[in-house]
C-alpha positions in Angstrom: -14.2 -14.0 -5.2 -15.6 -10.7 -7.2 -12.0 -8.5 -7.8 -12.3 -5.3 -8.3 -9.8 -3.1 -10.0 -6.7 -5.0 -9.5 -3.9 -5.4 -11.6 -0.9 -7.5 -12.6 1.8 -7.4 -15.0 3.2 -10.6 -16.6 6.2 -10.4 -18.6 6.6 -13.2 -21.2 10.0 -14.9 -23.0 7.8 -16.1 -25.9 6.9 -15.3 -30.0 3.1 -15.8 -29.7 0.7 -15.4 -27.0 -2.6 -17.3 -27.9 -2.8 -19.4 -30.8 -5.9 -21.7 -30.5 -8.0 -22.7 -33.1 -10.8 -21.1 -30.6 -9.8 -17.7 -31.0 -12.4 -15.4 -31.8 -13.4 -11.5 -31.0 -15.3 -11.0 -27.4 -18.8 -9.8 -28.1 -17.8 -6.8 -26.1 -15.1 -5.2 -23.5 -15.4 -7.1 -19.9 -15.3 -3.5 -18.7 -17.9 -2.6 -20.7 -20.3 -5.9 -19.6 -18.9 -4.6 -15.8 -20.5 -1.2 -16.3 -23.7 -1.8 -18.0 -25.5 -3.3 -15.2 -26.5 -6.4 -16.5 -28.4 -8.6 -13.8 -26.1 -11.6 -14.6 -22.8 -12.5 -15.9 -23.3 -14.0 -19.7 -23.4 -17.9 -19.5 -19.9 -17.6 -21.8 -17.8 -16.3 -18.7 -19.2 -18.9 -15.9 -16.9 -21.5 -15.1 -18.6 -25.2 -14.6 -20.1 -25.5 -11.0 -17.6 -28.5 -10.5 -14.6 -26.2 -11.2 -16.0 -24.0 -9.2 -16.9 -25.6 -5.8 -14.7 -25.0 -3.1 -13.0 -22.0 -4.0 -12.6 -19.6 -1.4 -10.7 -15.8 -1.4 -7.0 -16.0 -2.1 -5.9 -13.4 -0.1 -7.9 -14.8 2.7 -6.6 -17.9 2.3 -3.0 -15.9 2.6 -3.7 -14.7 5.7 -4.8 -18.2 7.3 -1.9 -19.8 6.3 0.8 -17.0 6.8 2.4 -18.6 9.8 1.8 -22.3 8.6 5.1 -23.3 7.9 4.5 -26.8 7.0 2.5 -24.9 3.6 4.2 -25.3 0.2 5.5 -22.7 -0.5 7.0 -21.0 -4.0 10.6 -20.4 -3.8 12.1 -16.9 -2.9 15.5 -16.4 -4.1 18.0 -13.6 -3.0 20.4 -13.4 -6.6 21.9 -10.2 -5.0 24.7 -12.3 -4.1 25.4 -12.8 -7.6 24.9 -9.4 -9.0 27.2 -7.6 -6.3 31.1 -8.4 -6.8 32.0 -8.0 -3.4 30.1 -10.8 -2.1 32.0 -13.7 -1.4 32.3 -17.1 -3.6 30.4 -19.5 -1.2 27.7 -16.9 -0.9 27.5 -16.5 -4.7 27.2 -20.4 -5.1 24.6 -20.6 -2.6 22.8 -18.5 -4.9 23.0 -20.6 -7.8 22.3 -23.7 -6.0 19.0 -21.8 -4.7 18.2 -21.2 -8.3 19.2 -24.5 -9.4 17.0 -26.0 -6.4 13.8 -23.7 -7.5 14.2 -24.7 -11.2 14.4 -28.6 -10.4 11.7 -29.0 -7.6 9.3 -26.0 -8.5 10.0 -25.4 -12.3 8.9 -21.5 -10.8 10.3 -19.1 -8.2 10.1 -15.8 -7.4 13.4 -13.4 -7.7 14.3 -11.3 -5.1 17.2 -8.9 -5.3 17.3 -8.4 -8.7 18.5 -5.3 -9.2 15.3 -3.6 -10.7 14.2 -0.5 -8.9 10.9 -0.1 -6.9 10.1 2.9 -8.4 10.1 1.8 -11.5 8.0 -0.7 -11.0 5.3 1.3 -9.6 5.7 3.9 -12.3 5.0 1.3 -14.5 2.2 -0.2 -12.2 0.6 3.7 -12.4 1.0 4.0 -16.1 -1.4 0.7 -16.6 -3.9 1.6 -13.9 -3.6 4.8 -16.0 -4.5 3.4 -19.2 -7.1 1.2 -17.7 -8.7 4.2 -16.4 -9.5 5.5 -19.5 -12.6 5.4 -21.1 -13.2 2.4 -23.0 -13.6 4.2 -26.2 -10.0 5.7 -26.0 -8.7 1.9 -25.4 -9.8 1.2 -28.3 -7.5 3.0 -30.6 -5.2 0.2 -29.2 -7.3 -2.7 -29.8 -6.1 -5.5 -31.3 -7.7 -8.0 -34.2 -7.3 -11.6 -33.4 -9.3 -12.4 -36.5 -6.9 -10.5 -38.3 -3.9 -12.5 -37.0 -3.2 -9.0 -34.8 -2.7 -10.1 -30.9 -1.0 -7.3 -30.0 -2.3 -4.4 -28.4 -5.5 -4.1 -26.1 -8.1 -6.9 -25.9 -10.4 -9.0 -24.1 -9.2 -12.8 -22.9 -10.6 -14.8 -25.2 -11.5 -18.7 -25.4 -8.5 -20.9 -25.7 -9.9 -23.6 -23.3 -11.9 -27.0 -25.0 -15.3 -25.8 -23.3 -14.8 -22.2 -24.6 -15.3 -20.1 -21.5 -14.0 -16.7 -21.5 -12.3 -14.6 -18.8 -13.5 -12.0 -17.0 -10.6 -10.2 -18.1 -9.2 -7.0 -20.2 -5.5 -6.7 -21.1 -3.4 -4.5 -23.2 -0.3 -6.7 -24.5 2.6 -6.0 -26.7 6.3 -6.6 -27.4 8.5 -5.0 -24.7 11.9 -6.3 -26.2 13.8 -5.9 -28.5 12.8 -2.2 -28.7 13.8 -2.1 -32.1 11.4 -4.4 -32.8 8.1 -3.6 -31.0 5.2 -1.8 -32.4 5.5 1.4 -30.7 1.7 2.3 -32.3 0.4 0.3 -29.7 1.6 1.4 -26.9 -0.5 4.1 -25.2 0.5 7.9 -25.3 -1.5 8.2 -22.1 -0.1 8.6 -19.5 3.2 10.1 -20.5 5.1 8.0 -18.6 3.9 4.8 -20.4 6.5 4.9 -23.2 9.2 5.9 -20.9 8.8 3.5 -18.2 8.2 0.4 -20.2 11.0 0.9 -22.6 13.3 0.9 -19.5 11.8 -1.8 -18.0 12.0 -3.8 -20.9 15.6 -3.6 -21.0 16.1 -4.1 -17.5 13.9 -7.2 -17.6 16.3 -8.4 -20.4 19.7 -7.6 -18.5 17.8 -10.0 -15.6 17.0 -12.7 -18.3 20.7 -12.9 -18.4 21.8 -12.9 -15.5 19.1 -15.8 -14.8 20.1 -17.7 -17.6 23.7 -17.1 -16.6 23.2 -18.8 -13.2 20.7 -21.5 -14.1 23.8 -22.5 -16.5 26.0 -22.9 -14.0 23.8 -24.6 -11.8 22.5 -27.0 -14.4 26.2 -27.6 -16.4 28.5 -26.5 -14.4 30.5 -23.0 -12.9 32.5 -22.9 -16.8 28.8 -22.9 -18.6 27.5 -19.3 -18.1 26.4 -18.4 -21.1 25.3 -21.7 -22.4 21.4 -21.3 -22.3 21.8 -17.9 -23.7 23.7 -18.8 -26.8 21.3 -21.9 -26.9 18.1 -19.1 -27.0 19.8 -16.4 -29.5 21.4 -17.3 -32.8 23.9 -14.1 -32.7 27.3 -13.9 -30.5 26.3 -10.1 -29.9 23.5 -8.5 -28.6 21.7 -5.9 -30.2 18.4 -3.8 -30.1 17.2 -5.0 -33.9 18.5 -9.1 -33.7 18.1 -10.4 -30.1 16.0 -13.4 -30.3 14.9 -13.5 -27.1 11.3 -11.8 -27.4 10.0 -10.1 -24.0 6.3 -9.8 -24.0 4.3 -7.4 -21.7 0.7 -8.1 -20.6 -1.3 -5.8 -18.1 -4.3 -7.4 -16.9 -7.4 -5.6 -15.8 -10.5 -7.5 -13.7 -13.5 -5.1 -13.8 -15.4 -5.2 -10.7 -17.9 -7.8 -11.1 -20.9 -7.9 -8.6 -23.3 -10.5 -10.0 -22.7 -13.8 -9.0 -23.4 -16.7 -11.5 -26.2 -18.8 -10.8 -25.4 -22.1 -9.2 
């Protein structure tokens, strides 16, 4: 499959986000490689043909399966229950046995009813597309240096797999929380909105984490454990802006359109 411009945003409870002894600076922007017509992809970007054989279009895929219910299928879990006080005590244990469940058998799930609006997740979707619609040249005031030790900021995926084959990816990725402690010279004054929008995402993302690790406690050690993964994950008793240890990363990825395929 050739993606176009699609986007995702990945939000990341971690202090570093590559550190491979393979890191090393992209010989240029994947948008830039996307745009200058080349007649086919550099060999550094192909995948092996094995790796390769028998992929087909995930969304198509989607589609086939949609009403194949014998399909594994990632968890979706409903933690409205446990956010809203008026719901009732069995329906708020369901909800942290669901969570429980997910975490055990799956080790991933996806949250539903967690409290963070829908519009502000798409004005944060529209400030990266935003940014990624930029000229390349204005990115780059945000680049980063992973030479330099510098991940932060906007850069190319680079090689942290044995056989050293690069993405066909851009991203721009920086600290989202604590505010206090992010590098707010990397994050874009265009669009307007960018600053605004992440910064309140950010600490929305980090009341969730809570409430998360709040029920996965009480699933895991029992109803009188709520905040016993928290205080396990942060070394103060009080949370503040400047000496929460839980670091909350944001990465926007970008796929250029690519229309040559690789040979074999």
């Amino acid at each position: 499959m050739h993606p176009s411009r699609r986007r995702s945003i990945h939000l990341k409870a971690s202090r570093d986000m590559e550190s491979s002894p393979l890191l090393q600076l992209p010989a240029a922007r994947v948008e830039a490689l996307s745009l200058s017509g080349l007649s086919a992809i550099p060999p550094e970007y192909v995948r092996p043909a094995d790796e390769r054989a028998g992929l087909g279009d995930a969304f198509d895929l989607a589609r086939t399966h949609a009403n194949d219910h014998t399909a594994p299928r990632i968890p979706v879990v409903d933690i409205s229950p446990f956010l809203d006080s008026s719901s009732q005590q069995q329906q708020r244990d369901e909800c942290v046995e669901a969570v429980r469940a997910a975490a055990a058998d799956w080790g991933v799930m996806h949250i539903a009813g967690h409290g963070i609006p829908a519009e502000l997740m798409d004005r944060l979707r529209a400030a990266g597309t935003a940014f990624f619609a930029l000229p390349v040249q204005d990115k780059e005031a945000y680049a980063n240096d992973p030479a330099a030790g510098r991940l932060q900021g906007y850069g190319s995926r680079l090689a942290t797999n044995t056989c050293g084959q690069r993405e066909w990816e851009d991203y721009l990725f920086h600290l989202v929380h604590p505010d206090g402690l992010a590098d707010h010279a990397l994050w874009p004054a265009y669009p307007p909105d960018y600053i605004a929008a992440t910064r309140d995402f950010g600490r929305r993302t980090r009341d969730l984490a809570s409430t998360l690790l709040a029920i996965l406690s009480m699933g895991l050690l029992g109803t009188d454990r709520g905040d016993a993964l928290e205080k396990a994950l942060t070394t103060t008793t009080t949370r503040t802006a400047a000496d929460d240890d839980l670091l909350l990363q944001l990465k926007i990825n970008y796929y250029p359109r690519c229309s040559t395929a690789p040979a074999g």
